[in-house]
Steps between C-alpha positions, in 0.01 A plus 500: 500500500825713549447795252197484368162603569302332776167428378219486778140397463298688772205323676247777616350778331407759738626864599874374656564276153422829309634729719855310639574164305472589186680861491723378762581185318493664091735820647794268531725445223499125578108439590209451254116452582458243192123354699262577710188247702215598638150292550307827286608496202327844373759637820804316404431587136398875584859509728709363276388724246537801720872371603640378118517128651426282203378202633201388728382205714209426696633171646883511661545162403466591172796789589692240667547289252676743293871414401595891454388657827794460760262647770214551659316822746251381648268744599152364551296424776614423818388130464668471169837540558596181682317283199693729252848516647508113557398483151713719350828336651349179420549655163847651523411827569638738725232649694457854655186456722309855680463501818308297675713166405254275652193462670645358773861391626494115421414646123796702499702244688434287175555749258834625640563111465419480134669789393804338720472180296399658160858695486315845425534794603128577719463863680228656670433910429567584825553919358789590766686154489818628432507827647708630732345445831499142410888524424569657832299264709655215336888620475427562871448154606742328205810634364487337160127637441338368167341811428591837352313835527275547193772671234178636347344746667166316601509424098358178389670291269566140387842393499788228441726392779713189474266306238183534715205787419451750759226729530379803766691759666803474570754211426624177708869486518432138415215353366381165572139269409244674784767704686362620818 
């Protein structure tokens, strides 16, 4: 995937897809919206229209299955996104999953699990993740602190790091399949 655009189906077609994934994603020199999924397909249809994304789904298995997406956002319901994330690495994806992971914490005990086995890369948009309060609590308590302050200004951006695909604010001085 080194040097070349990361293409990324998003599941979900409400205000944060329009408004965050897909500028966020598209305003990176290495990121491309190529799909998105939503159950309505007048919605999807209308979004993708409104957002130059040329292709639709109304079933993510359908999205899934495609060879040329690398990843996945998922950004539907709340109930969706542990069906869709163990899916999606089921599928080879890597999967960036909103907030909440799961509906409860044996859910996202098994998901961190599959993403674990699956040998993707699987984040959660928590927005401040990498920010600096998080740096200084952590470099407090261990010397050789994984994370770095976000180089970007509170920017969001999708990004390469040692092979894997990275995405939020901020940047992991190492990345790793699930990192805390």
């Amino acid at each position: 995937m080194q040097g070349r655009k990361v293409r990324v189906g998003i599941i979900g077609a409400g205000d944060f897809a329009e408004v965050c994934h897909i500028p966020g994603i598209n305003a990176h020199p290495l990121g491309e919206v190529v799909a998105l999924c939503a159950r309505n397909r007048e919605r999807v249809t209308a979004l993708a229209a409104r957002c130059g994304v040329p292709d639709i789904h109304t079933d993510y298995q359908g999205l899934l299955a495609r060879e040329d997406i690398d990843a996945v956002t998922i950004a539907g319901p709340d109930a969706l996104h542990g069906p869709a994330t163990f899916a999606a690495l089921a599928a080879g994806k890597h999967v960036f999953c909103e907030k909440p992971l799961a509906m409860d914490a044996a859910e996202a005990e098994r998901m961190v699990e599959a993403c674990a086995q699956s040998g993707r890369v699987g984040m959660v948009s928590y927005t401040f993740r990498y920010g600096q309060m998080k740096f200084d609590e952590c470099a407090r308590f261990d010397p050789c602190c994984p994370f770095t302050p976000d180089p970007t200004g509170g920017q969001h951006h999708w990004a390469h790091e040692q092979g894997h695909l990275i995405v939020g604010q901020g940047m992991p001085r190492s990345a790793s399949a699930c990192q805390g």
